[in-house]
N, C-alpha and C positions, 0 to 999 in steps of 0.2 A: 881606558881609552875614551875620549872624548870627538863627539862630531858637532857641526854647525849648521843649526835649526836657521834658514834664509826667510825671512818674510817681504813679503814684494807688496806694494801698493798703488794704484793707478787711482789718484783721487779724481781725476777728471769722471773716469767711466764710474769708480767706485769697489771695482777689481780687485779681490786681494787673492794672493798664492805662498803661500808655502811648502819648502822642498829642503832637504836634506843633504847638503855637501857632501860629494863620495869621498872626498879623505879623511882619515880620521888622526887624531892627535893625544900624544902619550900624553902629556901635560897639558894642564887648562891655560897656562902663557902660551903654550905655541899654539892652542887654538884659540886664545883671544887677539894674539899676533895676526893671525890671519884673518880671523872674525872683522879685524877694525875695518880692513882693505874690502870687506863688503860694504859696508855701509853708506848709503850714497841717499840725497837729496835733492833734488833736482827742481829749483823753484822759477817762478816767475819775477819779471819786473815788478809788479806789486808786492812781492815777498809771500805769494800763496803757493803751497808748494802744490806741482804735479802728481810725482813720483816720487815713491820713498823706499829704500829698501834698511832694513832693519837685520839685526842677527841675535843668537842669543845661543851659550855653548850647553849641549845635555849631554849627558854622561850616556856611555854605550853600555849594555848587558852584555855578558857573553852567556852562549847559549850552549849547554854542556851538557 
């Protein structure tokens, strides 16, 4: 099972967060499918960005 590591960035303040997607995904394509739909950029007229969010997919334990 694989879940989706979110990292968030606000370059203006300098803010960063990182949180963990509650659904989790049998295969690493269907959580890189969904991973992409995170990803987001959000820049200025100058091309400097504000906001950036990032993902990256980690493999889940099962705990037994």
């Amino acid at each position: 099972m694989y879940k989706i590591l979110v990292t968030e960035v606000n370059h203006l303040t300098g803010k960063k967060s990182e949180w963990i997607y509650r659904n989790t995904y049998k295969t690493t394509q269907a959580a890189e499918k969904a991973a992409y739909a995170f990803n987001y950029t959000c820049k200025a007229y100058d091309n400097t960005a504000k906001y950036s969010r990032s993902t990256r997919i980690i493999k889940e334990f099962s705990h037994v």
